[in-house]
C-alpha positions as a LaTeX table, in Angstrom:
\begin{tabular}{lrrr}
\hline
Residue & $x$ (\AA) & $y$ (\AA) & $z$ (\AA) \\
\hline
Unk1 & 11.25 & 6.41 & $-17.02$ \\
Unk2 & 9.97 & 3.15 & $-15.97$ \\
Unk3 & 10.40 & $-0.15$ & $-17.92$ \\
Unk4 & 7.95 & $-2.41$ & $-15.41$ \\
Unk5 & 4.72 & $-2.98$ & $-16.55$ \\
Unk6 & 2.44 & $-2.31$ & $-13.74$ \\
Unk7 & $-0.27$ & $-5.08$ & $-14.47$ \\
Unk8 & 2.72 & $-7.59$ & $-14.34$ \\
Unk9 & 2.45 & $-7.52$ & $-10.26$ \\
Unk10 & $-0.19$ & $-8.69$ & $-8.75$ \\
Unk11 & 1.39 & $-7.73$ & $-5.04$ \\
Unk12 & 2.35 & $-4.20$ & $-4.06$ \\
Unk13 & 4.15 & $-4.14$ & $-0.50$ \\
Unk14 & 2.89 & $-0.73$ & 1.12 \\
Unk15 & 6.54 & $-0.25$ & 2.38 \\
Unk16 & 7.15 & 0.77 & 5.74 \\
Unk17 & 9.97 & 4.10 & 6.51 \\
Unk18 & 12.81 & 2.70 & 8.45 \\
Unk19 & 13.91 & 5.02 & 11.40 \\
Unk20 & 17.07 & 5.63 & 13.51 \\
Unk21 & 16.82 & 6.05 & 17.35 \\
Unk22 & 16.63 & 9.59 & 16.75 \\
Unk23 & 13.83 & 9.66 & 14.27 \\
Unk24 & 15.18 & 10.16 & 11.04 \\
Unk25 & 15.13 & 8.08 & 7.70 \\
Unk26 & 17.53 & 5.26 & 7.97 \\
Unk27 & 18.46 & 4.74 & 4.84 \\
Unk28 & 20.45 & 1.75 & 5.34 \\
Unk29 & 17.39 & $-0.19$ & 6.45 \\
Unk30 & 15.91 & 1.45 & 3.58 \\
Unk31 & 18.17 & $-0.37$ & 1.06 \\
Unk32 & 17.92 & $-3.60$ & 2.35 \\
Unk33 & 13.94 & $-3.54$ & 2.54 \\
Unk34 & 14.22 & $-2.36$ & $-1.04$ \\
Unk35 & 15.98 & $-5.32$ & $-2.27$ \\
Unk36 & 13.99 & $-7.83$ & 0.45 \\
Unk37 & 10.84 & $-6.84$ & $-1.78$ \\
Unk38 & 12.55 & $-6.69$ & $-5.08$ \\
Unk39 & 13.92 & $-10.24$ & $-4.40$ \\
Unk40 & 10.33 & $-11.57$ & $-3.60$ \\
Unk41 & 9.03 & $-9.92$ & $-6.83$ \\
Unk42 & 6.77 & $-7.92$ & $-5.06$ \\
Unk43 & 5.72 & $-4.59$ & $-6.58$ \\
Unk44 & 6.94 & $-1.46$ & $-3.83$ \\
Unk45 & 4.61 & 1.50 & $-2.57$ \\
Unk46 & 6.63 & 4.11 & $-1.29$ \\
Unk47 & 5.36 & 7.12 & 1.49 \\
Unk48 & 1.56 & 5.50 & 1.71 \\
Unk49 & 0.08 & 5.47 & 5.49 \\
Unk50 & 2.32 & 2.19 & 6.30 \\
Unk51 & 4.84 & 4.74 & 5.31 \\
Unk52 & 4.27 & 7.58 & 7.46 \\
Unk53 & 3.87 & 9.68 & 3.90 \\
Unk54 & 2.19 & 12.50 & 5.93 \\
Unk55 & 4.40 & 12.55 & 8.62 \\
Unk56 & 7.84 & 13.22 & 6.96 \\
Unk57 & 8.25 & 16.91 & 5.91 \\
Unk58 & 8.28 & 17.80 & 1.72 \\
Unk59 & 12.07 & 17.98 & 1.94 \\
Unk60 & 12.27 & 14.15 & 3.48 \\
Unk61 & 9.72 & 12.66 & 0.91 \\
Unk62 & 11.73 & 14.13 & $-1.72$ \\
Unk63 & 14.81 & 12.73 & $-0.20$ \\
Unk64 & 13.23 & 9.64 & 0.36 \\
Unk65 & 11.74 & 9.27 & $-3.61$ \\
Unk66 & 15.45 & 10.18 & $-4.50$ \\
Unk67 & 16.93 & 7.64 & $-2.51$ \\
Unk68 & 14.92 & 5.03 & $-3.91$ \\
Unk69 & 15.32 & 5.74 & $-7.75$ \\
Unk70 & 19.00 & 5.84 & $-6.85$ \\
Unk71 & 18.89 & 2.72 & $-5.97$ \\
Unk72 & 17.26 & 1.19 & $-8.70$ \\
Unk73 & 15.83 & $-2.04$ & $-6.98$ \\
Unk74 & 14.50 & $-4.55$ & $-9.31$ \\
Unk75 & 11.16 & $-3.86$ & $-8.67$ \\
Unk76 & 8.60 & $-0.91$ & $-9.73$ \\
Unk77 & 8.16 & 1.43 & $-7.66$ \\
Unk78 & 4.25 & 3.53 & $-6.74$ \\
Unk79 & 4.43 & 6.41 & $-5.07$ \\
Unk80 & 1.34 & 7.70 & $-2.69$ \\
Unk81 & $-0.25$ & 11.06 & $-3.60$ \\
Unk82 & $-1.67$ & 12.58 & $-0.22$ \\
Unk83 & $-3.40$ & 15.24 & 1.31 \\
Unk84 & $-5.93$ & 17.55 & 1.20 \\
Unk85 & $-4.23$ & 21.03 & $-0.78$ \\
Unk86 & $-4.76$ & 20.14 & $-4.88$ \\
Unk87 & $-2.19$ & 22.84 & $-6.04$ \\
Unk88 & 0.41 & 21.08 & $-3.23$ \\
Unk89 & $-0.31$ & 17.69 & $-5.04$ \\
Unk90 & $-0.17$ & 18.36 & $-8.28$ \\
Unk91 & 3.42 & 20.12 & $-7.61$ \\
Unk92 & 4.37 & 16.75 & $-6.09$ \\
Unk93 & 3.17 & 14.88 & $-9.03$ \\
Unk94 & 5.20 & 17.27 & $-11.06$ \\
Unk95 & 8.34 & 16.12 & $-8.94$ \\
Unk96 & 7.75 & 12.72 & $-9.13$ \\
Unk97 & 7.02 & 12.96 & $-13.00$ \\
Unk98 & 10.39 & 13.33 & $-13.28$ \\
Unk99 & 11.47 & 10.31 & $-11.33$ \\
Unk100 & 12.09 & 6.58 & $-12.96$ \\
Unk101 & 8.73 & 5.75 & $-11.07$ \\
Unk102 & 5.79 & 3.45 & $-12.39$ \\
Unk103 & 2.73 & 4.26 & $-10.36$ \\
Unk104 & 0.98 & 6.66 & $-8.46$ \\
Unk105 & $-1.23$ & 6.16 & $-5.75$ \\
Unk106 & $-4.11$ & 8.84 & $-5.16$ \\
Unk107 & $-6.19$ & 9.46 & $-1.88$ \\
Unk108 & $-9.04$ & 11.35 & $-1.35$ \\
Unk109 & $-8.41$ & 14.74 & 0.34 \\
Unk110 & $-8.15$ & 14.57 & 3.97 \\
Unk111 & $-10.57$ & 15.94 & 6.16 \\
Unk112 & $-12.22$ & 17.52 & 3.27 \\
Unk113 & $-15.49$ & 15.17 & 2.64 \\
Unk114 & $-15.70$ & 15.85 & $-0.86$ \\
Unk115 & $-19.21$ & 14.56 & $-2.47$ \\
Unk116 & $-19.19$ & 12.65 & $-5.77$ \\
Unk117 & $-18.84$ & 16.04 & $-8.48$ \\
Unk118 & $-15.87$ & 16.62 & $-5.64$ \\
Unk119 & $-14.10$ & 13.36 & $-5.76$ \\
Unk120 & $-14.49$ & 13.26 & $-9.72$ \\
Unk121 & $-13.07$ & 17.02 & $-10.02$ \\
Unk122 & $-10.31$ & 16.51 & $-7.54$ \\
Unk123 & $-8.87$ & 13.26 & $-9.30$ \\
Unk124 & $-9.35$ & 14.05 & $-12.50$ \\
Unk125 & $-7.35$ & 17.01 & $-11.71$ \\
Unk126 & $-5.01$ & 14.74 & $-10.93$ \\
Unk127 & $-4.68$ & 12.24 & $-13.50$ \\
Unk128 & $-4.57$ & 14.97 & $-16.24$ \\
Unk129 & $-0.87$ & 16.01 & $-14.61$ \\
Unk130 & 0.35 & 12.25 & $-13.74$ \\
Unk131 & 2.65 & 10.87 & $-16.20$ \\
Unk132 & 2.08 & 7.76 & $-14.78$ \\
Unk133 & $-1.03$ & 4.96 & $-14.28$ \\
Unk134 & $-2.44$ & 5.81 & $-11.11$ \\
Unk135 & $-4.01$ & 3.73 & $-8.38$ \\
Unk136 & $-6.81$ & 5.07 & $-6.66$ \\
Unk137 & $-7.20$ & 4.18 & $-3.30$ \\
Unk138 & $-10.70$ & 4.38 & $-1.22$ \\
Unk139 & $-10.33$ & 4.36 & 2.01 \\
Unk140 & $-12.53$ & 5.72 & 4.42 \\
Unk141 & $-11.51$ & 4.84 & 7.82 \\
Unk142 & $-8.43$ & 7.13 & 7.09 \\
Unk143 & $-9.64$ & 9.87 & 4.79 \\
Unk144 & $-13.36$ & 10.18 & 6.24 \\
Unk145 & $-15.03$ & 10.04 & 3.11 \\
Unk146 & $-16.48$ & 6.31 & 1.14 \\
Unk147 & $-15.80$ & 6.94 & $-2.33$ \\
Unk148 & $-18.06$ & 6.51 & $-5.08$ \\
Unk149 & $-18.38$ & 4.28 & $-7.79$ \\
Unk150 & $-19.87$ & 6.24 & $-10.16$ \\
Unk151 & $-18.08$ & 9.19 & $-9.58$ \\
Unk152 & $-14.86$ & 6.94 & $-10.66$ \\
Unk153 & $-16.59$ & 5.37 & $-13.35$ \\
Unk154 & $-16.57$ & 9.19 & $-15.02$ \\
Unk155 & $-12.53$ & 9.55 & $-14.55$ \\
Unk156 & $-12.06$ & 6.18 & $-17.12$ \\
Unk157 & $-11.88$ & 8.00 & $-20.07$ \\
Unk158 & $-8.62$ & 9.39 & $-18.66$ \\
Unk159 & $-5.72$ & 7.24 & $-20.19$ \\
Unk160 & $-4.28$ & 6.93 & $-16.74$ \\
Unk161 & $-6.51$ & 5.74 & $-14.58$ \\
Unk162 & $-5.35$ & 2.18 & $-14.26$ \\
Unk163 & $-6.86$ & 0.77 & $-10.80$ \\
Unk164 & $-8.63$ & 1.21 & $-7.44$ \\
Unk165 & $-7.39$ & 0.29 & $-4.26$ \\
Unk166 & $-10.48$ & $-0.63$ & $-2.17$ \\
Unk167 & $-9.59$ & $-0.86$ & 1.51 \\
Unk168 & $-13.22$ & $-0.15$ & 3.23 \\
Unk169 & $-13.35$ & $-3.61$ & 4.47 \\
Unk170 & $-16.49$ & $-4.23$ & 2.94 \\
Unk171 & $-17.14$ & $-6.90$ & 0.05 \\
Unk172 & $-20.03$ & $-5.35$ & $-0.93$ \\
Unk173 & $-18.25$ & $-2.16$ & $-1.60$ \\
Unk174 & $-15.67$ & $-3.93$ & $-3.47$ \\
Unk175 & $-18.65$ & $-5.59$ & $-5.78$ \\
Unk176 & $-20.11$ & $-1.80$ & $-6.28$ \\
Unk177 & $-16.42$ & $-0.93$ & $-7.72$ \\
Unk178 & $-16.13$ & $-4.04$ & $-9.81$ \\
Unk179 & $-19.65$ & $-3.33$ & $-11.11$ \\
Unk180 & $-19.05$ & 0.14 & $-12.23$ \\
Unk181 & $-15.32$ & 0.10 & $-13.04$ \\
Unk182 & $-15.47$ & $-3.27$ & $-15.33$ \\
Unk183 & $-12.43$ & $-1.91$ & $-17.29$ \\
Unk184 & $-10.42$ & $-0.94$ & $-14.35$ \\
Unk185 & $-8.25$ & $-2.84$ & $-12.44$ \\
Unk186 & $-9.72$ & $-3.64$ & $-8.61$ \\
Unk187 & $-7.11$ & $-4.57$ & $-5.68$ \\
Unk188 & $-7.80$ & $-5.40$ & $-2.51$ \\
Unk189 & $-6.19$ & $-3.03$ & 0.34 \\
Unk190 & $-6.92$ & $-5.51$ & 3.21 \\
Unk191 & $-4.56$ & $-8.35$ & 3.43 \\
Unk192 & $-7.18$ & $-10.96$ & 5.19 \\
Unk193 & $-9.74$ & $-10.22$ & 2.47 \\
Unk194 & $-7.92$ & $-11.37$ & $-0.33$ \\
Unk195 & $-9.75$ & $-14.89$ & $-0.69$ \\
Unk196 & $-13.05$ & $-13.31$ & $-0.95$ \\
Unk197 & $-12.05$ & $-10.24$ & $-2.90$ \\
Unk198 & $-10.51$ & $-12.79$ & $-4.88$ \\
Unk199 & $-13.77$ & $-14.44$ & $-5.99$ \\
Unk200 & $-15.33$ & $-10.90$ & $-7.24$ \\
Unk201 & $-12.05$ & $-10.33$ & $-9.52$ \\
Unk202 & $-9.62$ & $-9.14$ & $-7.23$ \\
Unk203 & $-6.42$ & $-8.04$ & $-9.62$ \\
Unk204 & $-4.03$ & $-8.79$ & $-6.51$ \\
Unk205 & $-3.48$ & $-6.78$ & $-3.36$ \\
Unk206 & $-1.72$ & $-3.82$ & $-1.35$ \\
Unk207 & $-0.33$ & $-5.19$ & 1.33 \\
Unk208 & 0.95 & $-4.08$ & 4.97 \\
Unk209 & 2.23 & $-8.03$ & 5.90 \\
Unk210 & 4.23 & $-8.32$ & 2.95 \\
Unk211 & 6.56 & $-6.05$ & 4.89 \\
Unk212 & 7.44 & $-9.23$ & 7.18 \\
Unk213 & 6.84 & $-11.85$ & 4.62 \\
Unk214 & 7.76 & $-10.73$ & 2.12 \\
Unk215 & 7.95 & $-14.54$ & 0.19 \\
Unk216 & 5.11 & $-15.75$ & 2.02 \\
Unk217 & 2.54 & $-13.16$ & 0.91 \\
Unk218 & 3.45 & $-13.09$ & $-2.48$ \\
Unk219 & 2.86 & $-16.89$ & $-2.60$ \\
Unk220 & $-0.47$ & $-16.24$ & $-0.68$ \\
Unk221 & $-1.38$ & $-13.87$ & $-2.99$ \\
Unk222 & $-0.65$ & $-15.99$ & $-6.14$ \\
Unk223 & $-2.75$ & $-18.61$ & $-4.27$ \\
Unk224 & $-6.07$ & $-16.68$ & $-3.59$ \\
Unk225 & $-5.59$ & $-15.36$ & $-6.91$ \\
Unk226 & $-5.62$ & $-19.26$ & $-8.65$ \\
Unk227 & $-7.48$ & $-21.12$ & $-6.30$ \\
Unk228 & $-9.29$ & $-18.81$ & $-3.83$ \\
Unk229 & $-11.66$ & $-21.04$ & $-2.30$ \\
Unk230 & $-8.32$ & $-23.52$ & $-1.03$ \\
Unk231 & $-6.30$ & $-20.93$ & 0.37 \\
Unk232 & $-5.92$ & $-21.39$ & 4.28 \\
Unk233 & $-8.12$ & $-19.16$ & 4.82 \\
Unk234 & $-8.65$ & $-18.86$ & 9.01 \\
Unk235 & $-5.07$ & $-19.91$ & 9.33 \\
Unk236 & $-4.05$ & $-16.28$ & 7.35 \\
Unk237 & $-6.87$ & $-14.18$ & 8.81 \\
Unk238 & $-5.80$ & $-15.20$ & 12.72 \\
Unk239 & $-2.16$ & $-14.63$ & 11.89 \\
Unk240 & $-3.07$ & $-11.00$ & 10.45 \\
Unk241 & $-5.18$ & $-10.11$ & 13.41 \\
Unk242 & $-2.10$ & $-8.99$ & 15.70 \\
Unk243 & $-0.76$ & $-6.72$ & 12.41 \\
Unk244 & $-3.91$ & $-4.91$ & 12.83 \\
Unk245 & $-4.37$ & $-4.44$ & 16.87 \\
Unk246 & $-3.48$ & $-0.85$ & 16.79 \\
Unk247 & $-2.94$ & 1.82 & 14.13 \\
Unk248 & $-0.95$ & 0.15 & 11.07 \\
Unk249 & 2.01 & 0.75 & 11.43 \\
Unk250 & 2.77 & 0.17 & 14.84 \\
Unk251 & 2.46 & $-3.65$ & 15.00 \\
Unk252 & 4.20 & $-4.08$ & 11.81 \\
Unk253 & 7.53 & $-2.29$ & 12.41 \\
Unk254 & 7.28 & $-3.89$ & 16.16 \\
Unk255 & 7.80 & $-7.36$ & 14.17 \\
Unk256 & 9.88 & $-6.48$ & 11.66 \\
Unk257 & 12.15 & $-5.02$ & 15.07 \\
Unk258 & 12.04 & $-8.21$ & 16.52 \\
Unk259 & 12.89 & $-10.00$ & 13.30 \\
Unk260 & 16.03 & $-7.69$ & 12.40 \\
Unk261 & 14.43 & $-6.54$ & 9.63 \\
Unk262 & 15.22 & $-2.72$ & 10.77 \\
Unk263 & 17.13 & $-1.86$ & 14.10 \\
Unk264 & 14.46 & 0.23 & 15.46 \\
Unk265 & 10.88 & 0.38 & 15.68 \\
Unk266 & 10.87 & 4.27 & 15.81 \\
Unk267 & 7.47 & 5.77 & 14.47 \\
Unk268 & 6.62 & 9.45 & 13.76 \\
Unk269 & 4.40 & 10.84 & 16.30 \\
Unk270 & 1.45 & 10.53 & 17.07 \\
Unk271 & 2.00 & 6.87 & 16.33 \\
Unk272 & 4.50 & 5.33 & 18.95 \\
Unk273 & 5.62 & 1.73 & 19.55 \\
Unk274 & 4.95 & 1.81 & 22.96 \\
Unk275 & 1.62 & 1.93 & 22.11 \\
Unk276 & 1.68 & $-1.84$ & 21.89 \\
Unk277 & 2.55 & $-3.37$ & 24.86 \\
Unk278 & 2.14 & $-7.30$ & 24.11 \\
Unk279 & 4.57 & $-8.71$ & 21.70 \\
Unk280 & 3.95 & $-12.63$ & 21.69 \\
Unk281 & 0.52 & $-12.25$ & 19.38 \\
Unk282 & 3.34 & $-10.87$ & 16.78 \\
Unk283 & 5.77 & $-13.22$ & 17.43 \\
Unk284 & 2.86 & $-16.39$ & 17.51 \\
Unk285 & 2.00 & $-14.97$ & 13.95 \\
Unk286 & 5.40 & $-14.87$ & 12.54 \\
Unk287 & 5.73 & $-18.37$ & 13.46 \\
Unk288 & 2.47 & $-19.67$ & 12.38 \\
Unk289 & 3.06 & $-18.11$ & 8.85 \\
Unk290 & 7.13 & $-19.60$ & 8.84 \\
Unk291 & 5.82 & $-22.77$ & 9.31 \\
Unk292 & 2.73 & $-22.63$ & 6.21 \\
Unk293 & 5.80 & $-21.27$ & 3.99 \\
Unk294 & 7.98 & $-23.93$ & 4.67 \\
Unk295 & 4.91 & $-26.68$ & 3.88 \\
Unk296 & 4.31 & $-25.05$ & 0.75 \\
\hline
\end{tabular}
């Protein structure tokens, strides 16, 4: 089991899968991202949507979960509950349970649409078989469905529903879960909204760019969580701009290519790298956030 205390990180890394030319895990990469984000202090989400979760087969996330406890990096590790069969989840969960994990992260079914009583009935279901605190994570441009606030405000008498991930880009929505969830933990899932989440209570953030910068994010996030209102604000939401230009994860394993991070930029289709055809918006970023870090 776990020893990390998941309200000790304020900064989960949404952890990108490293691929070979030939499209499977490299676990190699793997390793070395593991310890990159263990060495910033950063909390690690494993098999979310930066992750390509969905895209690797049952057999490969299992592999993957395996790997990583193996491992043992330094670092607690959450591990994304997705899809849109319940009795498929919960005999994930059940795997998992039995893993030296500290988190899980729960979506909303996909495609589904589930209405409030649905949403409360499908987590719950959930949280009763997690061994772990769980995360839950609203976020509608991906699953099609907003998530409500009052239908999560039912699921806090379960012991472990720790947090919400709100990633609808909207501050009012995040307000609406801070109002009705005042016992539950509230992190922002978009990396440029930090400052102003920040102001409404933000507990820290989920975070695609922490895959590049690694060191740089987890000092922006300690900032916006002290002293929101004097965190270069502009200066982080132009850099982030390019990580966003096409579907996350695309621009984000492009950089971490052309920083050596991993050796390829492979995706699982239907996302593809040569999607993205411009690479000096990337690069311009990289550099504008290397030089804040070094002034710091």
């Amino acid at each position: 089991m776990s020893t990390y205390d998941v309200n000790d990180y304020n900064l989960w890394t949404a952890l990108v899968t490293p691929f070979n030319s030939r499209g499977r895990v490299d676990y190699d990469a793997l390793a070395a991202l593991l310890d990159e984000q263990a060495m910033a202090g950063n909390g690690i989400l494993m098999l979310g949507s930066t992750g390509e979760g969905l895209a690797l087969s049952l057999n490969e996330q299992k592999k993957v979960i395996r790997f990583v406890c193996q491992h043992q990096p330094s670092a607690p590790i959450m591990v994304a509950v997705g899809g849109y069969n319940l009795e498929s989840q919960l005999e994930w969960i059940e795997f998992c349970n039995q893993m030296p994990i500290a988190a899980y992260l729960l979506a909303a079914p996909l495609y589904a649409k589930p209405g409030p009583k649905g949403q409360e009935q499908w987590f719950r279901g959930l949280l009763e078989r997690s061994k772990f605190p769980c995360m839950i994570y609203n976020v509608p441009s991906r699953s099609g469905v907003e998530l409500c606030p009052q239908a999560l405000a039912n699921l806090t008498d379960e012991r472990m529903f720790w947090s919400v991930k709100e990633a609808s880009g909207s501050v009012i929505k995040f307000n609406e879960f801070a109002k009705a969830l005042p016992s539950i933990a509230i992190y922002s899932g978009d990396d440029a909204l930090l400052p102003e989440f920040s102001v409404l209570g933000a507990a820290g953030l989920v975070s695609v760019c922490a895959n590049a910068w690694p060191k740089a994010t987890h000092l922006y996030v300690e900032q916006c969580l002290e002293q929101p209102q004097h965190v270069e604000f502009n200066l982080w939401k132009s850099a982030l701009e390019p990580l966003f230009s096409v579907a996350n994860p695309i621009p984000v394993k492009v950089l971490m290519h052309q920083k050596s991070q991993i050796a390829h930029p492979q995706l699982r289709l239907p996302l593809t790298h040569s999607e993205l055809n411009e690479y000096a918006p990337l690069m311009q970023a990289n550099e504008t956030i290397s030089q804040w870090y070094a002034q710091q």
